[in-house]
C-alpha positions in Angstrom: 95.7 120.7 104.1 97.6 117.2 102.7 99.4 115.8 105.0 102.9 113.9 104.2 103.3 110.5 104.6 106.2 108.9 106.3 107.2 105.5 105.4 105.2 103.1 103.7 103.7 101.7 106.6 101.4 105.0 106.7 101.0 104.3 103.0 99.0 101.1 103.1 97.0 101.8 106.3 96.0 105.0 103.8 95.1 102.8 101.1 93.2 100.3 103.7 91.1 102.9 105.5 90.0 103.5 102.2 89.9 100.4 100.5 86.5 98.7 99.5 86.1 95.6 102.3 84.8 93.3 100.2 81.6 91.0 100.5 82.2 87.0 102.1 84.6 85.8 99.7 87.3 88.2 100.5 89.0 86.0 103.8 92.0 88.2 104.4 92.1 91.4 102.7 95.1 94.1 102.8 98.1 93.6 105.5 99.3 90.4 104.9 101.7 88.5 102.5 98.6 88.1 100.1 94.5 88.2 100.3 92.8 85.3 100.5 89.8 84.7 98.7 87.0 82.0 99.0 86.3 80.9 95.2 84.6 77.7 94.1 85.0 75.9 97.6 88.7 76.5 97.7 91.0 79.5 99.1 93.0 81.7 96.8 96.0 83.4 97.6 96.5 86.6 95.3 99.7 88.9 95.6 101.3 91.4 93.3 104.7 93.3 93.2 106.2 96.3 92.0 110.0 96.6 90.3 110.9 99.7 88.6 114.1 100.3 87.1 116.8 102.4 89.3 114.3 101.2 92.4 114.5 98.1 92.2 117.0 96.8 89.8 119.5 98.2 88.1 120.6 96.9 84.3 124.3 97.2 84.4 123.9 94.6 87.1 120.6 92.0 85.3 120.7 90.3 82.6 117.0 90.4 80.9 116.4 86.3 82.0 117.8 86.9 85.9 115.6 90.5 85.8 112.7 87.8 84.9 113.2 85.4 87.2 113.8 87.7 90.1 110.4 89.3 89.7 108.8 86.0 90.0 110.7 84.6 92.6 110.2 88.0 94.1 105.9 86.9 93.9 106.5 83.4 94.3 108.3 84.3 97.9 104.5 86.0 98.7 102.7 82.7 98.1 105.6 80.2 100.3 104.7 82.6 102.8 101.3 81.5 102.7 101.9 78.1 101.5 100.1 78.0 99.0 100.5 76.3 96.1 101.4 78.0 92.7 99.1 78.6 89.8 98.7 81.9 87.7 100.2 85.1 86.8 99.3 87.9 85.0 102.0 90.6 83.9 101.9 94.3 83.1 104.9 95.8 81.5 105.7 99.4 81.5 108.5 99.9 78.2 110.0 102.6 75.8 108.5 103.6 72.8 110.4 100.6 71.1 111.0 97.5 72.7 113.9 95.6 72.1 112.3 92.2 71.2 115.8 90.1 72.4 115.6 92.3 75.7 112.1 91.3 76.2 112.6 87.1 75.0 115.0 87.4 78.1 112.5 88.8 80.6 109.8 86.3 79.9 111.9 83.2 79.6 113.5 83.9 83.1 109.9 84.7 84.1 108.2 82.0 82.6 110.9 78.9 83.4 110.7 80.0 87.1 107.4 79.9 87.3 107.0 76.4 85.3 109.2 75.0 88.3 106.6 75.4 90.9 103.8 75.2 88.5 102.3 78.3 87.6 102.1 79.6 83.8 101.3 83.1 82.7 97.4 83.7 81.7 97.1 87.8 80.9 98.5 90.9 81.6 98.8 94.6 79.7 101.6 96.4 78.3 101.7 100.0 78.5 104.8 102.8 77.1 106.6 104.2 79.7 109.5 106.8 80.9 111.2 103.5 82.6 111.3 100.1 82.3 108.3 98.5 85.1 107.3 95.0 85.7 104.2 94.4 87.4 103.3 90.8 88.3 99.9 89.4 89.9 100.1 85.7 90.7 97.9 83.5 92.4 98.1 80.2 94.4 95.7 77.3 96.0 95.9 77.0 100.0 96.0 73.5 100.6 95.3 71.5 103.7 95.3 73.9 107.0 94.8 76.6 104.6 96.8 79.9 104.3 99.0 80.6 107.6 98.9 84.5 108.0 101.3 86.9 110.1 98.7 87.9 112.7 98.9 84.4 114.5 102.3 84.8 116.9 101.7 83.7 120.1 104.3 85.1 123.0 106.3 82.7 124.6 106.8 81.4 120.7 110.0 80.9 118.9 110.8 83.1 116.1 112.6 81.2 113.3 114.2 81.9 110.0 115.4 79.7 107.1 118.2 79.8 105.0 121.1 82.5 105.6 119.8 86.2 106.1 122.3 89.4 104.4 123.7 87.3 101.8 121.7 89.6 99.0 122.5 92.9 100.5 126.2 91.8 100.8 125.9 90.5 96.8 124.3 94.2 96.1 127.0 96.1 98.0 129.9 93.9 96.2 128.7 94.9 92.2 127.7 98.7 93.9 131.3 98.9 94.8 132.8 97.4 91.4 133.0 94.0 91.9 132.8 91.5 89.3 129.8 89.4 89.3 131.7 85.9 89.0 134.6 86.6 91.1 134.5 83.3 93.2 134.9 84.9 96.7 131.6 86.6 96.1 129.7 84.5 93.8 127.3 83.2 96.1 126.0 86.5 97.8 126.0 87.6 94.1 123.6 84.8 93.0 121.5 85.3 96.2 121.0 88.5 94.9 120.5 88.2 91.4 119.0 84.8 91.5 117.1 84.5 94.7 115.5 80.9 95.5 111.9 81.4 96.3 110.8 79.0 99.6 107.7 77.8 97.8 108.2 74.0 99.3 109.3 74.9 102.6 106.3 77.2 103.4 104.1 74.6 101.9 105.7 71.7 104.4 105.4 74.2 107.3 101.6 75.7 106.9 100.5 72.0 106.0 102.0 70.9 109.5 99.8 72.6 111.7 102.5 73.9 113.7 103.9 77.5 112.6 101.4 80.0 114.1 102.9 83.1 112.4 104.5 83.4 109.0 105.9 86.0 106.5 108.6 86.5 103.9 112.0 88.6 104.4 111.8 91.2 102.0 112.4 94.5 103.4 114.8 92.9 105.9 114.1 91.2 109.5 113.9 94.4 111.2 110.8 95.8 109.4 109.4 92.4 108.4 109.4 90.9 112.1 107.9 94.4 113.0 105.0 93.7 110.7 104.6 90.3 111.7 104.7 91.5 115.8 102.3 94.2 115.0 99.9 92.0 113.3 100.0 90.1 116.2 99.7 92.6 118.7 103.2 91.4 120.3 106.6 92.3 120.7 109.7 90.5 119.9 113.3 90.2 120.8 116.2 88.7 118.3 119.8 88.1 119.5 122.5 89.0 117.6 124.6 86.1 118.1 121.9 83.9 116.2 121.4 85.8 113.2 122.5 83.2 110.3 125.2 84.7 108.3 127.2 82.4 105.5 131.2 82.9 105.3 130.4 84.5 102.2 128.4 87.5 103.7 130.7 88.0 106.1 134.0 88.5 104.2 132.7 90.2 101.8 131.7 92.7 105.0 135.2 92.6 106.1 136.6 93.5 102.8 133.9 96.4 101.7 134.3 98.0 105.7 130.5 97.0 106.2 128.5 95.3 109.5 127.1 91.9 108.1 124.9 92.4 110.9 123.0 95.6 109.7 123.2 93.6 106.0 120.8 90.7 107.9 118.5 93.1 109.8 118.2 95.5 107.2 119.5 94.7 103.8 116.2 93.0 102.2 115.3 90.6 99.3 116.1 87.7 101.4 113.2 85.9 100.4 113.9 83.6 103.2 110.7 82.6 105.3 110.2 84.1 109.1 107.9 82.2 111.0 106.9 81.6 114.9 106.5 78.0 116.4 106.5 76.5 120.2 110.2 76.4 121.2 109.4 72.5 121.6 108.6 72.0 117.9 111.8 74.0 116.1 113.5 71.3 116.2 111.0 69.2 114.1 109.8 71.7 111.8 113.3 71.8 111.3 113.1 68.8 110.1 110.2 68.9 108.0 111.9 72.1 106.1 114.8 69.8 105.0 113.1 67.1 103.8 111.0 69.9 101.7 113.9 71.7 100.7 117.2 69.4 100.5 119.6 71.6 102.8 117.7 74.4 103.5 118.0 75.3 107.8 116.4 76.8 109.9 117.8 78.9 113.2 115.9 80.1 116.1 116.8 83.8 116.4 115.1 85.2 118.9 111.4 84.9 120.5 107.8 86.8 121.0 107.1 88.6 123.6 104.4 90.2 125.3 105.7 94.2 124.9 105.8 95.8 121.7 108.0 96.5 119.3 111.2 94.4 118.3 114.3 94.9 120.3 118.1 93.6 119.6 120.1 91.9 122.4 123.4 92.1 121.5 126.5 89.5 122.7 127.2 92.5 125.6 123.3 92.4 126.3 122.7 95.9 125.6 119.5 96.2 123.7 118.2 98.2 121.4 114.9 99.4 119.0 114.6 98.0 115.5 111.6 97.7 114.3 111.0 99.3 110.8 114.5 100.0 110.2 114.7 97.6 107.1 114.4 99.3 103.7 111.3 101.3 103.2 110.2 103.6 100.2 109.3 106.4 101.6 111.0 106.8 104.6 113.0 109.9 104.9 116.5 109.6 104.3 116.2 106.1 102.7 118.7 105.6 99.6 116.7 106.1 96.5 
């Protein structure tokens, strides 16, 4: 009798149960950011994502260029997670019957001038006719130096650290959801953060090449359900206070003016594409540093560190804690907005 799957964690240990393992050149194979695999002397980092329209993105909302550019920095985020360094793509595009050519100029121009920044240019792909508009993009990067840094490598006792601001593209979502108008100044940057997200392709490259992150993994899905992965990758737990969760002014008035908790927007509001990673409380300070001189501006906050249990747990300002793990967005979790 078929039995129903849960959430989408259920999902890919399905797919890798039955997934073919691969012979010596496949390094890292399903659960992380990307595989790895051992071509020509060198390690190649391959991932591919998903966006389907009234999932992922919705038209009133994209133009065709920033619907581009999102799904690439939506790949490109996969690769600064394993800091590796950019080099191809290959797109599949699901379409109507008849594709508007000036709809379609858009898509691969924001595609293509995103990926030209850090390098990579598109080599291949297939184009199929479907019910809704889908963009499928594989892309592929060089691990340099150290060599790929993968989520399975938190220690406890570790720092767990996150760059940039976290919320600011759920708050951007919520405000044109709710009618607001896209260049309204008091919401323009959560707004861009969610239309235009900056992928952390030179920051992930400064901290795998250091020697120093032990864990790291993009904020996708949100902190809840990506530090979750990352702690159960690691066979740890993890604990993240409240009170350090990076939120800019933006997020949070745009909260106080929509009636929504900036807080639940960090944890679980996803497409961050910020980078969570794990250190030795002594070095945060200095990889820090390295991430701004990488990435002019870009910070980095301690939020909270690994533990020895299981699971992640909040510790709010009162100190009451509670479960989080896997609350982020999730496909196929019941009761998740479609």
């Amino acid at each position: 009798m078929p039995v129903a799957l849960d959430n989408e964690e259920d999902v890919v240990r399905l797919i890798a149960s039955l997934a073919c393992k691969g012979g010596d050149e496949l390094r890292v194979g399903i659960g992380d950011d990307c595989a790895v695999l051992s071509l020509g002397g060198h390690l190649w980092c391959v991932t591919t994502d998903l966006m389907v329209e009234g999932v992922h993105f919705d038209l009133a909302y994209f133009t065709p260029y920033d619907l581009g550019r999102k799904v690439m920095a939506a790949n490109l985020s996969d690769l600064a997670a394993m800091g590796a360094d950019p080099r191809w793509g290959f797109l599949s595009l699901g379409m109507g019957p008849k594709p508007d050519s000036a709809f379609l100029r858009g898509v691969i121009r924001g595609l293509s001038d995103l990926g030209k920044q850090y390098g990579l240019s598109l080599a291949g792909g297939d184009t199929v006719r479907s019910p809704a508009l889908i963009l499928n993009l594989c892309i592929m990067g060089l691990a340099q130096g150290q060599g790929p840094l993968l989520r399975s490598g938190a220690r406890p006792g570790d720092a767990i650290c996150v760059t940039g601001n976290l919320g600011a593209s759920a708050a951007g979502l919520a405000w044109l959801q709710q009618g607001g108008e896209a260049d309204d100044p008091a919401a323009l940057a959560a707004v861009q953060a969610h239309l235009r997200p900056t992928p952390r392709v030179a920051a992930g490259r400064a901290l795998a090449q250091s020697g120093r992150a032990h864990a790291m993994m993009d904020l996708s899905d949100g902190l809840a359900t990506d530090l979750a992965r990352m702690a159960l990758a690691s066979q740890v737990g993890a604990e993240v206070l409240a009170e350090r969760l990076p939120l800019d002014r933006t997020t949070r008035e745009l909260a106080q003016r929509l009636g929504a908790d900036p807080l639940e927007w960090a944890l679980s509001g996803g497409e961050d594409f910020e980078l969570l990673f794990t250190c030795d409380p002594a070095e945060v300070e200095l990889l820090a540093e390295i991430v701004e001189e990488a990435e002019a501006g870009l910070t980095v906050t301690r939020v909270g560190r690994v533990t020895r249990g299981t699971g992640v747990e909040l510790v709010g300002p009162d100190k009451q804690r509670r479960q989080i793990a896997f609350s982020g967005f999730d496909h196929f979790r019941a009761g998740q907005p479609e």
